[in-house]
ZAMAR-253184 format. One line per 10 residues: number of its first residue (from 1); their letters; for each residue x, y, z of C-alpha. Coordinates in nm, 2 decimals. Layout:
REM ZAMAR-253184
NUM) a) X Y Z; ...
END
This chain:
REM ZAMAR-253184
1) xxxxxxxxxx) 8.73 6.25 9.22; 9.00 6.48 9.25; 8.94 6.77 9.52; 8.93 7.11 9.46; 9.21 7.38 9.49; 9.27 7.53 9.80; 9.25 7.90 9.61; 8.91 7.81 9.44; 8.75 7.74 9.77; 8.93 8.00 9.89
11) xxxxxxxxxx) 8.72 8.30 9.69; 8.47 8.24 9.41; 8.25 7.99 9.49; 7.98 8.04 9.31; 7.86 8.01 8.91; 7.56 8.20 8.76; 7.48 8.03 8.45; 7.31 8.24 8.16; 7.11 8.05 7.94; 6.80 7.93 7.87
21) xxxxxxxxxx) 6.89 7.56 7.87; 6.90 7.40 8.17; 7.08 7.12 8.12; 7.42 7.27 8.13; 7.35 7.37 8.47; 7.24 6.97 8.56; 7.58 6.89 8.44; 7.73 7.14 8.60; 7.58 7.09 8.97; 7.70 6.72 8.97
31) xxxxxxxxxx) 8.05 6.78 8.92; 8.10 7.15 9.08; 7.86 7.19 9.38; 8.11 6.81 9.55; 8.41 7.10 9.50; 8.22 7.35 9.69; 8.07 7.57 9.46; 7.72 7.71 9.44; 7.52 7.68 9.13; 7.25 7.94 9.01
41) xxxxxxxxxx) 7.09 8.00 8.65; 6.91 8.26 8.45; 6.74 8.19 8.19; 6.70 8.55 8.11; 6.97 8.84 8.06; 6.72 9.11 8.25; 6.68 8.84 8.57; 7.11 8.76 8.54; 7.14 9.16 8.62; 7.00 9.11 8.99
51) xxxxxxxxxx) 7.15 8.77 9.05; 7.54 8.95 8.96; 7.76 8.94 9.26; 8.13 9.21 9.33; 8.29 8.87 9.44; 8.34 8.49 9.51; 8.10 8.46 9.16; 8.21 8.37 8.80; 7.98 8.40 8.52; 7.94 8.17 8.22
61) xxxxxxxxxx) 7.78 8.34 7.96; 7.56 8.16 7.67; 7.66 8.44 7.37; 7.29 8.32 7.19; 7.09 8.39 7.49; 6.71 8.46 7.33; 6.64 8.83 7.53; 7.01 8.98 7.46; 7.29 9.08 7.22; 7.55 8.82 7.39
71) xxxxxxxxxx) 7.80 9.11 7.32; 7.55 9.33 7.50; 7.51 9.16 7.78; 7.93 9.16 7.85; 7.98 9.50 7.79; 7.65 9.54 8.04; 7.82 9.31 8.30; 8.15 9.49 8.29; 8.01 9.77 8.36; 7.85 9.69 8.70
81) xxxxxxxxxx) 8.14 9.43 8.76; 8.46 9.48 8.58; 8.66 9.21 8.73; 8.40 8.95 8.74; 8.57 8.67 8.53; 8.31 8.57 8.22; 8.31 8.27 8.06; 8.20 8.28 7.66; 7.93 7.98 7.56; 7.93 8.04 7.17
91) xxxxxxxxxx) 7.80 7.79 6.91; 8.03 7.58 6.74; 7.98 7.74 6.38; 8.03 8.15 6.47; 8.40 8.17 6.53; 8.34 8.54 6.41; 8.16 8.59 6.77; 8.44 8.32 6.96; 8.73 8.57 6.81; 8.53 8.86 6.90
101) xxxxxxxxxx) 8.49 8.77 7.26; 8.83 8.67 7.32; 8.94 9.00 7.20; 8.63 9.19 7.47; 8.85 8.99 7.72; 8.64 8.72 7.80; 8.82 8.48 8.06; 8.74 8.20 7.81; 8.55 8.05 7.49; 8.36 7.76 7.53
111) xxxxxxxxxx) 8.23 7.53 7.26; 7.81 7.49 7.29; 7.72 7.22 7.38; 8.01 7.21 7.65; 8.22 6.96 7.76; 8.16 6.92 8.15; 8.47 6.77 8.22; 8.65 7.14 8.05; 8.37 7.35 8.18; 8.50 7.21 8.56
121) xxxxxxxxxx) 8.87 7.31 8.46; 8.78 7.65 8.33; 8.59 7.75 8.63; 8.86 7.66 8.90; 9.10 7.80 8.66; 8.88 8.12 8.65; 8.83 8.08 9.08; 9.18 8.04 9.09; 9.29 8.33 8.91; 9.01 8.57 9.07
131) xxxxxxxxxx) 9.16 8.46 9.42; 9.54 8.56 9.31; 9.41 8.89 9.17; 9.19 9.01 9.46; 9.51 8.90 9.68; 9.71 9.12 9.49; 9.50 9.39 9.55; 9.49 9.36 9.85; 9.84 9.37 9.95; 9.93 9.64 9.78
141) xxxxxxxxxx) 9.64 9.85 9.90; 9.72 9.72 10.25; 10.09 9.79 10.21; 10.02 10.11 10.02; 9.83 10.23 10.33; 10.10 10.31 10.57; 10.41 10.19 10.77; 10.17 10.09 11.10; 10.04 9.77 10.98; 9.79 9.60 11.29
151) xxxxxxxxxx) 9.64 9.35 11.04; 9.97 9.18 11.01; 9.96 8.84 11.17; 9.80 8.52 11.21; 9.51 8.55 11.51; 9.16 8.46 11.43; 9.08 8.78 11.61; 9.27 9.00 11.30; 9.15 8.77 11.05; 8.81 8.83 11.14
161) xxxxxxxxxx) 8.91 9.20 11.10; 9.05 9.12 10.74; 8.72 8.93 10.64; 8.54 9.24 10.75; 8.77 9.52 10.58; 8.74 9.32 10.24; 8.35 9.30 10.28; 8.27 9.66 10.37; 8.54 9.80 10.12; 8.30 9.65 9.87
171) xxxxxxxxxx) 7.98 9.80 10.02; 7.91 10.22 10.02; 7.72 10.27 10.33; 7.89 10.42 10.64; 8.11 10.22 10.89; 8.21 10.22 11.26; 8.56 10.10 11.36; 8.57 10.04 11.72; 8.86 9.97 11.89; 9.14 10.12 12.17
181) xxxxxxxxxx) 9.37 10.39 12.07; 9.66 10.31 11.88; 9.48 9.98 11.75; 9.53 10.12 11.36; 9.16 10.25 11.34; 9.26 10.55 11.11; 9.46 10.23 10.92; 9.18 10.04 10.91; 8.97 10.30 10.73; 9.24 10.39 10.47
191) xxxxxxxxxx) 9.28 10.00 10.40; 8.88 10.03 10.30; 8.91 10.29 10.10; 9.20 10.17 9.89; 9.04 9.81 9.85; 8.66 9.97 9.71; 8.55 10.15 9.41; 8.66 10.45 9.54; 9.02 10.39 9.61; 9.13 10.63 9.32
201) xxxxxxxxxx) 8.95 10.94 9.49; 9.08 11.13 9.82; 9.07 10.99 10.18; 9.04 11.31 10.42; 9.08 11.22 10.78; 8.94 11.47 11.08; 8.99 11.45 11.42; 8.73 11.51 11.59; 8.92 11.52 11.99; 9.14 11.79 11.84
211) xxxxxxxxxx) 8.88 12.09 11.81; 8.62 12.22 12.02; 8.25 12.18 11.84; 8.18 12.51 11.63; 8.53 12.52 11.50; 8.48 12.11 11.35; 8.12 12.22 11.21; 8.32 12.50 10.98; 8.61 12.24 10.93; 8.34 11.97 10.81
221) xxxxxxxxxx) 8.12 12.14 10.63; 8.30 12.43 10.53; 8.20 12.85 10.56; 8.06 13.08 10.37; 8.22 13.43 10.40; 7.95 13.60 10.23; 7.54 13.50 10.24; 7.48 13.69 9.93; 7.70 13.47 9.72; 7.70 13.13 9.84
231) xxxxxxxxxx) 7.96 13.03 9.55; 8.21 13.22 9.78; 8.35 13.02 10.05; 8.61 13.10 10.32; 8.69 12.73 10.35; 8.59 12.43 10.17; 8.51 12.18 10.42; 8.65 11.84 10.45; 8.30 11.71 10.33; 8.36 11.91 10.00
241) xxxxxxxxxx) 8.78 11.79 9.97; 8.64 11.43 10.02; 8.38 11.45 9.70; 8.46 11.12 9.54; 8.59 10.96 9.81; 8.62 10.89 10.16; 8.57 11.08 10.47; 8.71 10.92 10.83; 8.58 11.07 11.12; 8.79 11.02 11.42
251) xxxxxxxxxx) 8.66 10.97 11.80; 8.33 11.08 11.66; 8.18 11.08 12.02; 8.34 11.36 12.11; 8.10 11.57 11.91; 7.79 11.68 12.04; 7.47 11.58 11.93; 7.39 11.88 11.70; 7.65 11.79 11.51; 7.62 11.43 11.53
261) xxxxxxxxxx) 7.23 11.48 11.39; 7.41 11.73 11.06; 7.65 11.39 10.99; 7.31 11.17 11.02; 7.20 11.43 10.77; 7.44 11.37 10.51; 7.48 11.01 10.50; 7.12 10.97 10.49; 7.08 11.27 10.19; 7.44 11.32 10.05
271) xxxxxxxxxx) 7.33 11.71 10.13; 7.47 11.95 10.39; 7.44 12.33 10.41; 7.77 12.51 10.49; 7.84 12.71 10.78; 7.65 13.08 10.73; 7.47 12.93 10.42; 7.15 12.84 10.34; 7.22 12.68 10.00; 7.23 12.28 9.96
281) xxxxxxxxxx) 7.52 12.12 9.83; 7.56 11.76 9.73; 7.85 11.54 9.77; 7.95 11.22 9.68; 8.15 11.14 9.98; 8.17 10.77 10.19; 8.17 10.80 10.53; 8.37 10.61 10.80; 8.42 10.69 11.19; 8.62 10.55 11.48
291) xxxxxxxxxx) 8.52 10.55 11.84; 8.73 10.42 12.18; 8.42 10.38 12.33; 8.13 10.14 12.38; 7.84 10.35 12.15; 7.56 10.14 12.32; 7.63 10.27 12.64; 7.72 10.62 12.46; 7.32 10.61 12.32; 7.21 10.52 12.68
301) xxxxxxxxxx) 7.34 10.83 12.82; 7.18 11.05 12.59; 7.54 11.12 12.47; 7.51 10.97 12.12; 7.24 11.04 11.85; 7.04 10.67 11.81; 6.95 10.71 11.48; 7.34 10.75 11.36; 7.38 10.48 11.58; 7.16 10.25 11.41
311) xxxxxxxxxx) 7.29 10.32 11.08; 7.66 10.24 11.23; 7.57 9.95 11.40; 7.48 9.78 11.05; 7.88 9.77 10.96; 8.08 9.73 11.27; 8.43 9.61 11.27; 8.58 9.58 11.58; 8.95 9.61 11.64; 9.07 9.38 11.93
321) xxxxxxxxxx) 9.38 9.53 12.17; 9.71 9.39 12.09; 9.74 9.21 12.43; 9.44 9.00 12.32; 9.63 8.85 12.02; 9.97 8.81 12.16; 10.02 8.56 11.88; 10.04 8.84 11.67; 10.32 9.10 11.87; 10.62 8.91 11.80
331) xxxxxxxxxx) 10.56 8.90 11.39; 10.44 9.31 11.41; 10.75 9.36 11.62; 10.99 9.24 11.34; 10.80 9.40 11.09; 10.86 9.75 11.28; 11.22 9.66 11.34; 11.29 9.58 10.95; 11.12 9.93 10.90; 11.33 10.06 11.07
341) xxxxxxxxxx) 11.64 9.93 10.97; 11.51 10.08 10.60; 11.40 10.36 10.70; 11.73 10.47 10.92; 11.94 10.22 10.70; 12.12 10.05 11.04; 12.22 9.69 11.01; 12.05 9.44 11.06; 11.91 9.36 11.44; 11.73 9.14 11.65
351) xxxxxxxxxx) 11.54 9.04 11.96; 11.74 8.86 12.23; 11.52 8.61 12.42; 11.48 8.84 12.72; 11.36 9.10 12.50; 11.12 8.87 12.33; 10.95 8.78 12.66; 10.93 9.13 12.78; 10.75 9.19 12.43; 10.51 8.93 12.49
361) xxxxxxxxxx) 10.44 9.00 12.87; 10.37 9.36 12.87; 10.03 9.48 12.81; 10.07 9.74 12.55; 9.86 10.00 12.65; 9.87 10.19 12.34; 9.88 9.91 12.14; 10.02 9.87 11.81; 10.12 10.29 11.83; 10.37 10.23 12.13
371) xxxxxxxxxx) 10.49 9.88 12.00; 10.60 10.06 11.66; 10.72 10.35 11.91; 10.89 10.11 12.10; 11.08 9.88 11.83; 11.18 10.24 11.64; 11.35 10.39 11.99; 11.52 10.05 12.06; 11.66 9.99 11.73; 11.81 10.34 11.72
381) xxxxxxxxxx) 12.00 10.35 12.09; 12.07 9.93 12.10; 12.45 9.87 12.11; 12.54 9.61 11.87; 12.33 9.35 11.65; 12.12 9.24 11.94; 11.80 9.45 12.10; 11.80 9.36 12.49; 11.49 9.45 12.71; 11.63 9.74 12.85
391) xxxxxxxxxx) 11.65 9.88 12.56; 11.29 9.88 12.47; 11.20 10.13 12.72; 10.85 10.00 12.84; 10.72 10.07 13.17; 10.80 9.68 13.32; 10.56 9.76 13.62; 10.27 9.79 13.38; 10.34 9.37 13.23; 10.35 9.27 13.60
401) xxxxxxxxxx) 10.06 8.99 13.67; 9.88 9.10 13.94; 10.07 8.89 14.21; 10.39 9.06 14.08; 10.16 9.44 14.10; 10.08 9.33 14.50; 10.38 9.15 14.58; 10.60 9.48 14.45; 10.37 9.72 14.62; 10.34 9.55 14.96
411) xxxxxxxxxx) 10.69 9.46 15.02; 10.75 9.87 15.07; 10.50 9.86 15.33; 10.49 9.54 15.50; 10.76 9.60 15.76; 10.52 9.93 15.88; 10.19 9.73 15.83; 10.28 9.41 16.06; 10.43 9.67 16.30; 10.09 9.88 16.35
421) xxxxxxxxxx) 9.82 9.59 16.34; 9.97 9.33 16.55; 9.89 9.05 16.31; 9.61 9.14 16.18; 9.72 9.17 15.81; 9.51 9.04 15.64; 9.19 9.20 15.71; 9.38 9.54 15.68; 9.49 9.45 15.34; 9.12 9.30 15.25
431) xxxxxxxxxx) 8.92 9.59 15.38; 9.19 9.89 15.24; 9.16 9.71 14.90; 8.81 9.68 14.91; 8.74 10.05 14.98; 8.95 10.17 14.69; 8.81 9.89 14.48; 8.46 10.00 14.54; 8.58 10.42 14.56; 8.70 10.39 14.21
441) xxxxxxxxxx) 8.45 10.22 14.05; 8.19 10.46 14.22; 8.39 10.74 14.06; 8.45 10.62 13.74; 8.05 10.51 13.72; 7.98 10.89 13.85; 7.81 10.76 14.18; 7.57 10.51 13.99; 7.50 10.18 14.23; 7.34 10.02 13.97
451) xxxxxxxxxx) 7.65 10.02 13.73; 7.92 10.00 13.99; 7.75 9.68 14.16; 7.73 9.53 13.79; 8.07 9.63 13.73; 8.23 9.50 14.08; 7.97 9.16 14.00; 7.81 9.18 14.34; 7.45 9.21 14.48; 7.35 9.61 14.49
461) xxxxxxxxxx) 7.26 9.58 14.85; 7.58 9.43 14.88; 7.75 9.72 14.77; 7.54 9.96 14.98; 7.62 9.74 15.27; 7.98 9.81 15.23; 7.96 10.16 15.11; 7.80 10.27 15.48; 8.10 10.03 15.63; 8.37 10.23 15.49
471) xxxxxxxxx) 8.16 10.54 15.48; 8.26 10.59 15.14; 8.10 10.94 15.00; 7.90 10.93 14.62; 7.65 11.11 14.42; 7.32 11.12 14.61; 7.18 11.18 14.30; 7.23 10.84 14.13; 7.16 10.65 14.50
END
């Protein structure tokens, strides 16, 4: 038997038979479920509506189906799915209705009863060409997004992204991008945008780090200038610019959680009041937000409204830092650099193999933001057709492994330290490593034993033990 495409497997894989006969079907499970696709009937039009699917689903059609005008039932499933590929079953005598649904755009006209063999050829010509189409798109919404491109690559990690991005971009309810900054989350929520339904309406980004609370609530949801007349606004808010289209809320944890409960508001209703109003307005509006933070632990500090969370939680895509697909940095590098050569029309450039390793080794703390920044700078000052590691302008100490961090850092003391402790080095080092160690966590879990121990992966009393030892001072509060 000769195996499937790897394009048909690829996307649609699945094919909901209408019609009332089920032995098309029969024939159709033995020779299409061995390439991988899923079979389903209706033997009803009414039924077919709730069984329809956005993607990976073609639909063959039987034109004489008892509870619907077959011409009906198209128009009807073009207008829920308009790039659904049908497939026309007509009877042999009515080539009236075969012309007639060839010219509606059908992706083809079968022949009642069908020939199995070119029913099989039709549908993983109609998989195949569903799969090219949705690629397209895609791309160009992808490419049509903006210059900083994180999904390009080849990690698992980013295709898991991509898999994600192409399912909520067919979906309406709200999303959460988590991820570092400079990981493309503003990117990311302009690539779903321009892959859904609503890609032909505006995408309105706000910041919400940028603005201190009662200033965002008027940018948001706009103000009213006069109570009397609540047509008359001093500002539409970037709720109301949105209508149609998608909102991104960036670093939507720095709000506080009045505001957080008026966005829970008006994903849940589509309704907000605007500022110094008291009149409802309704808005058709999509609503994505980014965080750099963990929101669980967020909720658990009474920081985060639990509700919104909840509702995010359901369509989460997480962005992973760039140093965790290093796979990826090389083939983003070259991308920036051939960007930049357009963009500033230079000639043509490219990595030496010192300046390859130094792009693979350093940890890219601001991620895919500070490689672009970095591949931009070094293309513009670089001498010649070759960028050298110097001229990429990274921090080196910051791709050190953490034998390079202590061997760099001790060798300016070492001479002193074996001087003052008569050879006892190593517990000096141990014990003055250990106190910061366990100071900074304290700090940065705001005196909390509980967290700190968890963090440091040591027994709480353990970390009391050594807290009194190096009578480090925390919160007495969180003891």
């Amino acid at each position: 038997m000769r195996g499937p495409s790897p394009v048909s497997l690829a996307m649609a894989k699945e094919l909901l038979i209408i019609d009332d006969d089920k032995t098309v079907a029969l024939k159709a499970e033995r020779t299409l479920i061995p390439l991988g696709f899923n079979i389903i009937q209706s033997i009803d039009f009414q039924s077919a509506l709730h069984m329809l699917k956005a993607t990976e689903q073609i639909v063959l059609l039987n034109t004489s189906i008892p509870d619907s005008n077959g011409l009906d039932a198209l128009h009807k499933i073009r207008a829920v799915y308009p790039e659904t590929p049908v497939i026309a079953l007509c009877r042999h005598e009515d080539r009236a209705a075969q012309s007639t649904f060839l010219r509606e755009g059908v992706f083809c006209c079968l022949i009642n009863p069908v020939n199995i063999d070119e029913l099989t050829v039709v549908v993983e010509k109609a998989a195949q060409d569903m799969a090219q189409r949705l690629e397209l798109s895609r791309l160009r919404a992808l490419h049509g997004t903006r210059d900083l491109n994180p999904l390009i690559g080849k990690s698992k990690k980013m295709a898991k992204v991509l898999k994600d991005v192409e399912r909520d971009a067919l979906r309406q309810e709200a999303v959460l991008i988590i991820g570092e900054c400079g990981t493309g989350k503003e990117f990311i929520a302009r690539a779903i945008h321009n892959l859904g339904s609503r890609k032909d309406g505006p995408f309105v980004p706000v910041n919400a780090s940028c603005m201190p609370g009662e200033l965002f609530d008027a940018i948001l949801f706009g103000k009213l200038d006069d109570v009397s007349d609540q047509r008359r606004f001093t500002s539409y808010g970037s709720i109301a610019r949105a209508n149609g289209g998608t909102l991104f809320i960036d670093e939507i944890t720095n709000l506080d959680v009045t505001l957080q409960s008026r966005i829970l508001e008006f994903i849940k209703t589509a309704q907000y009041v605007p500022v110094g109003g008291n009149t409802v307005v309704v808005a058709n509006v999509r609503v994505i937000v980014s965080t750099n933070k963990n929101l669980k632990d967020v909720v658990a500090e009474s920081l985060f409204n639990s509700e919104l969370y909840d509702i995010l939680h359901k369509h989460e895509i997480k962005l992973p830092p760039l140093r965790e697909r290093k796979e990826d940095i090389l083939v983003i590098a070259e991308h920036f650099l051939e960007s930049s050569r357009r963009k500033y029309e230079t000639q043509v450039k490219e990595f030496s193999d010192n300046a390859k390793n130094l792009l693979l080794n350093y940890r890219w703390p601001g991620n895919v933001s500070e490689l672009k920044r970095a591949v931009f700078r070094a293309a513009a000052i670089s001498e010649g057709t070759k960028i050298e590691e110097n001229d990429l302008l990274v921090t080196e100490e910051q791709s050190y492994s953490m034998h390079d961090f202590l061997k760099d850092k001790l060798s300016k003391y070492l001479k002193d330290i074996t001087e003052l402790n008569d050879g006892n080095l190593y517990d000096t080092i141990i014990s003055e490593v250990e106190r910061s160690l366990i100071s900074i966590v304290l700090k940065e879990t705001k005196g909390n034993q509980l967290k700190a121990a968890k963090a440091l992966g040591i027994n709480r009393n353990t970390l009391r033990t050594k807290v009194k030892l190096y009578k480090i001072t925390i919160n007495e509060d969180n003891i």
